[in-house]
N, CA and C of each residue as an Amber inpcrd file, in Angstrom:
protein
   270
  -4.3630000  15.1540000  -5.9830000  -4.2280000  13.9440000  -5.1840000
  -4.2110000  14.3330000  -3.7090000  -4.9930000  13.9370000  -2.9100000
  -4.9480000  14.1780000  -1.2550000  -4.1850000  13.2430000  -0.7930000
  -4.1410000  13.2170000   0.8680000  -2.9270000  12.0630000   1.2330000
  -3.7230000  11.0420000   1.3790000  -4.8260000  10.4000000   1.3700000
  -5.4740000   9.0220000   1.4470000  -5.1340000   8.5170000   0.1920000
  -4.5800000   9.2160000  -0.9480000  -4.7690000   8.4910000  -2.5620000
  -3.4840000   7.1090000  -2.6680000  -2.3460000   7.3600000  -1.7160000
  -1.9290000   5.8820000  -2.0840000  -0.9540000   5.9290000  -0.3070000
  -0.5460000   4.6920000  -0.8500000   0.4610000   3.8820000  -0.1170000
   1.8580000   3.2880000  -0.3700000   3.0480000   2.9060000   0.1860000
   4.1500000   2.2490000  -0.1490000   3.7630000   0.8880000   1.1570000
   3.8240000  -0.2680000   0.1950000   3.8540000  -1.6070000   1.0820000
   5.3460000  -1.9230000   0.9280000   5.4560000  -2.4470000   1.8850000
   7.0210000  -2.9780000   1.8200000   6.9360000  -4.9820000   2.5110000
   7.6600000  -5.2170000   1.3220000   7.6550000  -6.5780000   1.6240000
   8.7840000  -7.2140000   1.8780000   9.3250000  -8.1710000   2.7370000
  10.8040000  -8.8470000   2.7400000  11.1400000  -9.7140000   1.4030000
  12.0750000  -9.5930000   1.1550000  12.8730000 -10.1510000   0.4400000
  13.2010000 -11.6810000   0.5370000  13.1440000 -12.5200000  -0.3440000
  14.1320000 -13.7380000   0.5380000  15.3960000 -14.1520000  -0.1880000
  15.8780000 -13.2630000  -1.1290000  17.3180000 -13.2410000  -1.7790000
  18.4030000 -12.5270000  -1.1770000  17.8500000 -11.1230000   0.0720000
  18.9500000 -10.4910000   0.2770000  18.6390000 -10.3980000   1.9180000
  19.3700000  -9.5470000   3.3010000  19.4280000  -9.7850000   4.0200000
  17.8980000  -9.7000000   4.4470000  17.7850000  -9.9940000   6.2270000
  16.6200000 -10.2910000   6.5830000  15.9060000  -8.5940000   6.8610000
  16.9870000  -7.5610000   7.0210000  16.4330000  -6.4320000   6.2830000
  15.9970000  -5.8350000   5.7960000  16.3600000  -6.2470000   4.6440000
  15.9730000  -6.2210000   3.3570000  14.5280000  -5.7510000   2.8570000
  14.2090000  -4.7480000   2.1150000  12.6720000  -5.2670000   1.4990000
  12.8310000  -4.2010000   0.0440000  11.6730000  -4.9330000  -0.6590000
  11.1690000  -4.2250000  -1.4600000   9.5530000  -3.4380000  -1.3780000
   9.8300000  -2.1860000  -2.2490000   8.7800000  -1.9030000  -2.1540000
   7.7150000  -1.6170000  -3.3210000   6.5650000  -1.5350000  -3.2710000
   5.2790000  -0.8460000  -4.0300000   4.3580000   0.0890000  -3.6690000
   4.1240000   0.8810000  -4.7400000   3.3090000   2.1500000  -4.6770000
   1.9650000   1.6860000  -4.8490000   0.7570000   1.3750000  -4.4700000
  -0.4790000   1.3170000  -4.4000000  -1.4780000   2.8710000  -4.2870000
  -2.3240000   2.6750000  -4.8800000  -2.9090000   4.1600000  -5.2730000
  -4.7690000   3.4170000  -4.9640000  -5.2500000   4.4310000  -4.0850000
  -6.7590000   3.8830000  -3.9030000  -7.6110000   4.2410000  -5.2240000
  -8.3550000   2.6630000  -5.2830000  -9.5220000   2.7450000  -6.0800000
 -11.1860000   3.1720000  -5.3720000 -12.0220000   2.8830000  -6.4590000
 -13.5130000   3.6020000  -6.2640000 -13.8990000   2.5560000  -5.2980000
 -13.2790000   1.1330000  -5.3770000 -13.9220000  -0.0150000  -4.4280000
 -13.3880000  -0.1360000  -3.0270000 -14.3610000  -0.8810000  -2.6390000
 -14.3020000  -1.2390000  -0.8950000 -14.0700000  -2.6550000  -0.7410000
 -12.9300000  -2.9400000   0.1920000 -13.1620000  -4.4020000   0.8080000
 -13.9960000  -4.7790000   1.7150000 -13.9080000  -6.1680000   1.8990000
 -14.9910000  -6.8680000   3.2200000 -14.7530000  -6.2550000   4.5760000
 -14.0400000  -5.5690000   4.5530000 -14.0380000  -4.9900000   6.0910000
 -14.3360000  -3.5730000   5.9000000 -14.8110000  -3.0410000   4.4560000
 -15.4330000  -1.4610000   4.6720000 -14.0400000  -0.9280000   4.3420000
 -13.2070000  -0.7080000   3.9700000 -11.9920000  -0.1040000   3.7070000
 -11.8330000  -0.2250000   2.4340000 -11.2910000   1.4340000   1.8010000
 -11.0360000   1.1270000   0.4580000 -10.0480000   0.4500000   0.3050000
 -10.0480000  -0.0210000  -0.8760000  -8.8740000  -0.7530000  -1.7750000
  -7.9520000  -0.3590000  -2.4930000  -6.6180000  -0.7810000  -2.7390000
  -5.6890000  -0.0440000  -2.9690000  -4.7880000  -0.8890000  -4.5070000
  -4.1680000  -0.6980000  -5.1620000  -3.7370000  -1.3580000  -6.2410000
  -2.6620000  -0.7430000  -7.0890000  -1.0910000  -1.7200000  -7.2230000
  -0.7230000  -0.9160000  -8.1680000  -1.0180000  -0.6770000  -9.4750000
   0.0840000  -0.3600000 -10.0740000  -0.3170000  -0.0090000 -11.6070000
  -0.4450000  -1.2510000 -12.2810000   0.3090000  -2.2350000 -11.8660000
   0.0490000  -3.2880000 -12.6890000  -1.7820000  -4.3130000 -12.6620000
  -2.2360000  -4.0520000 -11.1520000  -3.0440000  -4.6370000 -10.7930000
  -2.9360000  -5.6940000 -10.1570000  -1.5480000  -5.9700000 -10.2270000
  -1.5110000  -7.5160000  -9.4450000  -1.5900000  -7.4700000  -8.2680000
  -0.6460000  -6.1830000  -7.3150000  -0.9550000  -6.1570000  -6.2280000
  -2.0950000  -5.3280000  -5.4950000  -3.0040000  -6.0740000  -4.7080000
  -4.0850000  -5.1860000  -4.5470000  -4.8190000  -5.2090000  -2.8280000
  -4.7700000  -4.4890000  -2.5910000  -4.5260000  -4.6660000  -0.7130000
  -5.8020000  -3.8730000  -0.2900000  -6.5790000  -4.2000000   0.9320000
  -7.8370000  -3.3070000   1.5760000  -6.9640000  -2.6950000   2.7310000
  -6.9380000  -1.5210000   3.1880000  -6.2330000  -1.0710000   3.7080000
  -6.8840000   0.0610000   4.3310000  -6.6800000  -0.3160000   5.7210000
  -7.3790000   0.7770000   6.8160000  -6.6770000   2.1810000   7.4150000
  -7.7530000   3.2440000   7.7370000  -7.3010000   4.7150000   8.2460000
  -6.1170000   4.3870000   9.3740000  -5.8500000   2.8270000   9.8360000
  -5.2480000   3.0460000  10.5760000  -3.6450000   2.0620000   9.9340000
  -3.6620000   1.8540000   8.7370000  -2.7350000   0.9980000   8.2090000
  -2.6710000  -0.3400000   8.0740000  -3.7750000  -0.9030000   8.3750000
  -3.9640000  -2.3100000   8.9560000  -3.7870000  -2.7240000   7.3560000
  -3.3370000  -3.9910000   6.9140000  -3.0590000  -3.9180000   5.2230000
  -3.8070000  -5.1910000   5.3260000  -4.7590000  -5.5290000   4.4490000
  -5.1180000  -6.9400000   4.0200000  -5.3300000  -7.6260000   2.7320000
  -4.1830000  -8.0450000   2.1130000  -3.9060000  -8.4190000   0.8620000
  -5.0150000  -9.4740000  -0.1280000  -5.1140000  -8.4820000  -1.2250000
  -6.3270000  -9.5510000  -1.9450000  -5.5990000 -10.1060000  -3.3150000
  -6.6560000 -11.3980000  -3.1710000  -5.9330000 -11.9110000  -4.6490000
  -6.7870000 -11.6920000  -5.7020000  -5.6940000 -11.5130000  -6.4670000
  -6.1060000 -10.8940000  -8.1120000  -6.0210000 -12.2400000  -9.0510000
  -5.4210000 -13.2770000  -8.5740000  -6.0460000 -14.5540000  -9.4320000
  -5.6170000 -15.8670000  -8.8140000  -6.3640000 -16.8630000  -9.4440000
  -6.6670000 -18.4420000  -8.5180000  -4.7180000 -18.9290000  -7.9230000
  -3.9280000 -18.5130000  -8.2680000  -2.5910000 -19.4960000  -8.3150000
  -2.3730000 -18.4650000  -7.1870000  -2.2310000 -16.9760000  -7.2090000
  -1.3480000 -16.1450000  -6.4080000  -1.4570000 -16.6950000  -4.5640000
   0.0020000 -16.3150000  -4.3090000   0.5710000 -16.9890000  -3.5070000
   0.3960000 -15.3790000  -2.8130000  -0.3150000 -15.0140000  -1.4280000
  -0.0660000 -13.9640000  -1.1250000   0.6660000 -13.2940000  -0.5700000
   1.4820000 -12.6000000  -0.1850000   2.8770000 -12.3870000   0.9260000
   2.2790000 -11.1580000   1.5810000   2.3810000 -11.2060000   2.9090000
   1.9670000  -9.8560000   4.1680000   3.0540000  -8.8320000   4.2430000
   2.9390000  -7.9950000   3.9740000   3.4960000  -6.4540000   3.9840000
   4.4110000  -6.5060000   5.3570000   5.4700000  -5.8070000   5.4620000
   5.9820000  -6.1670000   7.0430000   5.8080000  -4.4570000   7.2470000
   5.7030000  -3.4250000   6.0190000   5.2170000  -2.3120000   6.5280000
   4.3980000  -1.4630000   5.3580000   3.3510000  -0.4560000   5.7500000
   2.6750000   0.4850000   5.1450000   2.9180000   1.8230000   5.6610000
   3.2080000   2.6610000   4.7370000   3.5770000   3.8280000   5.3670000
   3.1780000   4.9740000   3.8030000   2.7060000   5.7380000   4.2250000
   2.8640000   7.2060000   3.2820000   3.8680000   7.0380000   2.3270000
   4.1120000   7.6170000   1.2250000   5.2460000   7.6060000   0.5200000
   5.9030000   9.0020000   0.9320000   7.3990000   8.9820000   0.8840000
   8.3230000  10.6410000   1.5700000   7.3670000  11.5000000   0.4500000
   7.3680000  11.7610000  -0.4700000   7.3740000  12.6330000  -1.2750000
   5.5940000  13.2780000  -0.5300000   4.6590000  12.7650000  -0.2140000
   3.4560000  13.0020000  -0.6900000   3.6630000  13.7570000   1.1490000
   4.1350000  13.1500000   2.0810000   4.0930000  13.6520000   3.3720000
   4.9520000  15.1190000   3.3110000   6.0960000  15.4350000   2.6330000
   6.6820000  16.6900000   2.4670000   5.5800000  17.4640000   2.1380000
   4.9030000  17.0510000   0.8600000   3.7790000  18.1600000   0.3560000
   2.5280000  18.1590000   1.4710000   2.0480000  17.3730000   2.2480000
   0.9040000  17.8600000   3.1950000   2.0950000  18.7530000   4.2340000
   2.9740000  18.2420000   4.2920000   3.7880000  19.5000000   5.6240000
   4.0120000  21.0090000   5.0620000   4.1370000  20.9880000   3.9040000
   3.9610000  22.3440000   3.3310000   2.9700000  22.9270000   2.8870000
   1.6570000  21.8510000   2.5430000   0.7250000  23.0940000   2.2730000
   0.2460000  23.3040000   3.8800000   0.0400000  22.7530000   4.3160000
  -0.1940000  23.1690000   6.1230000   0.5860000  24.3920000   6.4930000
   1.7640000  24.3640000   6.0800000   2.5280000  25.2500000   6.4110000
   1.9250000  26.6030000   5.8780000   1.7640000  26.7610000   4.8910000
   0.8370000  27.9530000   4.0700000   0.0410000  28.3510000   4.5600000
């Protein structure tokens, strides 16, 4: 896995403070969105986002009812940024 293979979106909450968020692991697929950026999806498939080299997130829908909610952040997941700081380090 290289570091382009996924993402953590983080979304607000509206049960707990304004703090608050939850998050998801998104992992890039073989496809591209309308703006040329691959696409990203979790395991379930429901959530599925085009998402640019520069983080820009743009949420797609996976079916006619979904209600979409905007990410308040995208960031690397800790684990995958430790491992590019160490094999660099090597």
């Amino acid at each position: 896995m290289t570091g382009d293979d996924c993402f953590e979106l983080h979304f607000a909450t509206a049960l707990r403070p304004v703090t608050a968020t939850e998050s998801v692991v998104v992992r890039r697929t073989e496809a591209t969105g309308p703006g040329g950026h691959p696409i990203y999806t979790d395991e379930t498939g429901i959530v599925r986002a085009e998402i640019s080299d520069r983080c820009e997130v743009r949420m797609m829908q996976t079916s006619a009812r979904q209600e979409l909610r905007r990410p308040v952040a995208c960031r690397r997941p800790m684990v995958q940024i430790v491992r590019q700081r160490s094999s660099t380090a090597a």
